[in-house]
C-alpha positions in Angstrom: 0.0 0.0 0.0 1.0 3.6 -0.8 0.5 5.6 2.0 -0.9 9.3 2.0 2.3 11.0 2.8 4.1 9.2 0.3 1.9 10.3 -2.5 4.0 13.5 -4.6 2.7 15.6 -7.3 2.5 14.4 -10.4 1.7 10.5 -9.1 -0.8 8.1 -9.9 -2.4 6.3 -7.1 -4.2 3.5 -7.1 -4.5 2.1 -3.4 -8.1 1.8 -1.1 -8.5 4.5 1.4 -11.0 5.5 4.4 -13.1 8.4 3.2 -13.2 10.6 6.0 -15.7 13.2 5.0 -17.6 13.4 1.5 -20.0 16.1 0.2 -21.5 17.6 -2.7 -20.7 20.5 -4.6 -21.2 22.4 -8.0 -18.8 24.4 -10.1 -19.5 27.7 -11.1 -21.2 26.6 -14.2 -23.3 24.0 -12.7 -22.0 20.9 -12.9 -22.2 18.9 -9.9 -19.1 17.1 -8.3 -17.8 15.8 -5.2 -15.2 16.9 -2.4 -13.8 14.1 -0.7 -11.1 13.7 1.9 -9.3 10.8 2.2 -7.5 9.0 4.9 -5.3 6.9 6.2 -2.6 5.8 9.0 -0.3 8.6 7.9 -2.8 11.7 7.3 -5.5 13.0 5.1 -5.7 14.8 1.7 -8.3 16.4 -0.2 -9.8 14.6 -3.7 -12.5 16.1 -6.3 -14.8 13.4 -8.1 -15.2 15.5 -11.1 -18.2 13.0 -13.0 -19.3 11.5 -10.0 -22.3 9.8 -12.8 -19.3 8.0 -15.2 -19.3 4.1 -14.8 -16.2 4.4 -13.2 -17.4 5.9 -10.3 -19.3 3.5 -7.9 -21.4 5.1 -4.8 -19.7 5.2 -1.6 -20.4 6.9 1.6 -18.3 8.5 4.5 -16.5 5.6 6.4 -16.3 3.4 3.5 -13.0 1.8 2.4 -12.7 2.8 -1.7 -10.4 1.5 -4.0 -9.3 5.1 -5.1 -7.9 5.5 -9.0 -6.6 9.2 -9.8 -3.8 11.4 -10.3 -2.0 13.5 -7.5 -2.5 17.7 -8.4 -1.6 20.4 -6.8 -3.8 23.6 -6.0 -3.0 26.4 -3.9 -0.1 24.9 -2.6 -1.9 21.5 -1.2 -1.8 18.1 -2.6 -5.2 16.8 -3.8 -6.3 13.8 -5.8 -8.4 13.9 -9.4 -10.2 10.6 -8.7 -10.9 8.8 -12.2 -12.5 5.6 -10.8 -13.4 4.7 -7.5 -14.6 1.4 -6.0 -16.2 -0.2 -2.9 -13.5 -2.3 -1.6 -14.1 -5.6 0.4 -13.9 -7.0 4.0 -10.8 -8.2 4.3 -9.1 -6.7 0.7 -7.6 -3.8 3.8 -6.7 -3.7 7.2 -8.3 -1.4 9.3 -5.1 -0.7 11.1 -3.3 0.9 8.3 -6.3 3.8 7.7 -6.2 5.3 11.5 -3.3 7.6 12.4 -2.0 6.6 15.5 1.0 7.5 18.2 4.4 6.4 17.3 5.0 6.2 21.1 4.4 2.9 23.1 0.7 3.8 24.5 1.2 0.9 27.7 4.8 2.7 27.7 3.1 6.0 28.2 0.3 5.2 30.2 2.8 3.1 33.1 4.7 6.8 33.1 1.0 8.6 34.1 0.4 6.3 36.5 3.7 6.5 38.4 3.8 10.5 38.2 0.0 10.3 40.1 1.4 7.8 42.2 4.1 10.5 43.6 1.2 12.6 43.9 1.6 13.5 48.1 -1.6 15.9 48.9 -4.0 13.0 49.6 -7.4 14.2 48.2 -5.5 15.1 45.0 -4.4 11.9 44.8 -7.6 10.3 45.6 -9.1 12.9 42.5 -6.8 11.1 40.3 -7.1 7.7 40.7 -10.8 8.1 40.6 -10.0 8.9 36.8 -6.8 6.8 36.3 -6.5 3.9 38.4 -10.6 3.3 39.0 -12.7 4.4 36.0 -12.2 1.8 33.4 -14.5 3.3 31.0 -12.7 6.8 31.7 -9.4 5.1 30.8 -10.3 3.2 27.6 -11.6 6.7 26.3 -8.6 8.3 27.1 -5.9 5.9 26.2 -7.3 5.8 22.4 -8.6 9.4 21.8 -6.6 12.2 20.1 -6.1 15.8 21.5 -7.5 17.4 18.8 -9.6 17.0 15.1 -6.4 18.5 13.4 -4.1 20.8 14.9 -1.7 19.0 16.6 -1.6 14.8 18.1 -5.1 14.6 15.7 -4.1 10.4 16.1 -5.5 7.9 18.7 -3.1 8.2 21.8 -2.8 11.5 20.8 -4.3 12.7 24.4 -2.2 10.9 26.2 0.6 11.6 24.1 -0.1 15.4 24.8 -1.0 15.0 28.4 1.7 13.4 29.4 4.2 15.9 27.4 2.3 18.7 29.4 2.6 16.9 32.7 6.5 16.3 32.2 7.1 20.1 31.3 5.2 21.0 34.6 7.2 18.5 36.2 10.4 20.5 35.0 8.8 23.7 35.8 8.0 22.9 39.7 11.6 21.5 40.1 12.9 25.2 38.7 10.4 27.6 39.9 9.8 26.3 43.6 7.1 29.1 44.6 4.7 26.6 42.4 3.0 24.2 44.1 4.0 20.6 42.5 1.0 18.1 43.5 -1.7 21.2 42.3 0.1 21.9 39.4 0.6 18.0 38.1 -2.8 17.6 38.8 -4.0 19.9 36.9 -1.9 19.3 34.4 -3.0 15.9 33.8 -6.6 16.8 34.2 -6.5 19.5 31.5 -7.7 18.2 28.7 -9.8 15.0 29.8 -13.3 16.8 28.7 -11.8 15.8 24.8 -13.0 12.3 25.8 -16.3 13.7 25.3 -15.5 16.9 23.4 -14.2 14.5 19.8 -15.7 11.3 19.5 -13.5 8.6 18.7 -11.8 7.6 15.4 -12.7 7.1 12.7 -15.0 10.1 13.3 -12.8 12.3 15.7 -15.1 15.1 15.0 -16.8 17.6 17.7 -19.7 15.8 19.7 -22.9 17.7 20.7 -21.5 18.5 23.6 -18.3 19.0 22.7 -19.3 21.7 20.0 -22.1 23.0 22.9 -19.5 23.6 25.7 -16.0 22.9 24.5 -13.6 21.1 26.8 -12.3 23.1 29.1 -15.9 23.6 30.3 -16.7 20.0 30.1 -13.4 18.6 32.1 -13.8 21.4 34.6 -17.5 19.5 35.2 -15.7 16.0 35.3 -13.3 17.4 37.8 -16.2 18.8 39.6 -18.3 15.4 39.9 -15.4 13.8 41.1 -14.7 15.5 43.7 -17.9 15.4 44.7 -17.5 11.6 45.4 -14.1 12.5 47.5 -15.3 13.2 51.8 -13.6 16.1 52.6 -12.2 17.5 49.6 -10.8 20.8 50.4 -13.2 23.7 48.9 -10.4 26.1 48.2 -7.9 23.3 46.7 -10.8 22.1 44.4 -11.5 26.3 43.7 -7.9 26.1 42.7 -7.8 23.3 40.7 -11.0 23.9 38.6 -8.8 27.3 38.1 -6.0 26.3 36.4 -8.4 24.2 34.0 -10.9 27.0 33.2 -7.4 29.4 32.7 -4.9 27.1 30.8 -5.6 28.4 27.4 -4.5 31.9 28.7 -6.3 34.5 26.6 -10.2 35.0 26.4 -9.7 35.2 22.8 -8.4 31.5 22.4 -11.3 29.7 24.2 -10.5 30.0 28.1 -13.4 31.0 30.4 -10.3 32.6 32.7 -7.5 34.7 32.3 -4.5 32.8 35.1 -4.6 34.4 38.2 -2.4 31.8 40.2 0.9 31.2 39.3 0.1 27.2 38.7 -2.3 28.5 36.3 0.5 30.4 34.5 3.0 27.6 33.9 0.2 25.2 33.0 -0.9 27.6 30.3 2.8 27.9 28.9 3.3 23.9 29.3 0.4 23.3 27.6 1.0 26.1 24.8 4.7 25.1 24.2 3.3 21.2 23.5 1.1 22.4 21.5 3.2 24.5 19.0 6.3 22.6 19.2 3.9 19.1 17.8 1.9 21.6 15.3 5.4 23.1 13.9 7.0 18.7 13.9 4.2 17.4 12.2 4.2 20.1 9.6 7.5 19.2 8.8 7.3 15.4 9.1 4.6 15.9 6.3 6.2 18.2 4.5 8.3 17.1 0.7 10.6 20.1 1.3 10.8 20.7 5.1 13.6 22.9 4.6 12.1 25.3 2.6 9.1 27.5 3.3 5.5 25.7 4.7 3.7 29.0 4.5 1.8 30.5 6.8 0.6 28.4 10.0 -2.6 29.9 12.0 -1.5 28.7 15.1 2.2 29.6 14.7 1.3 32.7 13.3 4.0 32.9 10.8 5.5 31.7 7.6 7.6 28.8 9.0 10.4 26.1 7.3 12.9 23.7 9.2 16.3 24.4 10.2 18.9 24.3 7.3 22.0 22.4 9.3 24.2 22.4 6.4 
């Protein structure tokens, strides 16, 4: 199989792929065709069914596996594939493995590292807080060992949450050993609590698209309520500690203007906003690259970067 990031301009392909999202259009003078995206292990890319009536074209749906038949364009800079024919493919003609992106880290690896960072935890109820998600909620964990932290930004691939969280968790880690006015057990907590309303917020792959809910109330709002019902559950649970907590959830995207109900107002608030931020960018700007035919030169201009970006020229 060729996969997607393999695919250069000028190819032909000829390989089955998930389609991830199809919909109708019509050119300016009329004619109807098709905007697909397909998808596989490695990524996405956009296709156009141009005659989606000719005999070569058979009827498929989102979430079908295709045997896809085209040539590999370019337009505005992107990758995209003229589909010529396209066919239903059949159980067991694909694996279902090789069509959803996932983490190129160990996910048992990953998860054995959360575990022994919550067991360090030394404030008791925060401890408690954690294992009610980690160590006790099976369902909890199954969601968040296999979702992604995002629909495409950055770690869009199952594991991709834990992947993300734990990077988060380990920068916080390093910030409370250099800045020791933070408080360590409320700051790791938090840290690893973060992002746990995107269990609900993206539903799982193949989809991983935004839920009701998720599109409703977002996940910052939605893990602050987890947290929330939690400690509920925990006798004795400090009411300022929780206050705090709930805090650095509601604050950790920083601005007003990029989604956070709160501006940081404790200083555990503040380094879980740049943990999280610096994750975040440093991913977005690596997987741009890793996806890239020229990394070296110039991507173009990234939204979340906020700049025309390219990779380091060592030589």
């Amino acid at each position: 199989m060729r996969y997607l990031k393999d695919l250069t301009e000028g190819s032909r392909v000829g390989d089955i792929y998930l389609i991830k999202q199809r919909t109708s259009a019509v050119t300016k003078n009329g004619k109807s065709y098709l905007n697909v995206i397909l998808q596989d292990k490695t990524g996405t890319i956009d296709a156009k069914v141009w005659d989606p009536n000719s005999a070569g074209i058979d009827e498929f749906d989102e979430k079908d596996y295709v045997e896809i038949v085209g040539d590999v364009t370019s337009f505005n800079g992107a990758l995209q594939v003229s589909v010529k024919r396209a066919r239903i493919a059949h159980e067991g003609e694909y694996d279902p493995k090789d069509y959803l992106p996932i983490s190129s880290k160990d996910i048992d690896a990953m998860y054995r590292r959360l575990t022994e960072i919550i067991e360090q935890t030394e404030n008791e109820y925060l401890k408690k807080l954690l294992k009610a998600f980690f160590v006790d909620d099976e369902r909890f964990i199954a969601r968040f060992r296999f979702s992604s932290a995002a629909k495409m930004v950055h770690h869009a691939f199952i594991g991709g949450l834990l992947e993300h969280t734990l990077s988060v968790t380990e920068n916080c880690i390093f910030f409370a050993s250099r800045y020791p006015r933070l408080n360590r057990d409320l700051l790791i907590t938090a840290a690893i609590c973060h992002d746990i309303g995107k269990t609900e917020e993206i539903s799982p792959y193949p989809d991983n698209d935004y839920t009701d809910e998720g599109n409703l109330l977002g996940h910052i709002v939605i893990g602050t309520q987890m947290v929330e019902d939690k400690i509920r559950s925990i006798d004795g649970f400090p009411p300022v500690l929780a206050a705090e907590l709930k805090h650095c959830i509601l604050a950790h995207h920083g601005e007003f203007e990029f989604g956070s109900p709160k501006k940081p107002a404790l200083i555990e608030a503040v380094a879980l906003n740049f943990a999280d931020d610096i994750d975040a960018k440093l991913e977005t700007f690596s997987e741009l690259l890793d996806k890239s035919q020229n990394p070296n030169d110039w991507q173009g201009f990234n939204r979340l970067l906020d700049s025309n970006v390219r990779g380091t020229r060592l030589e």
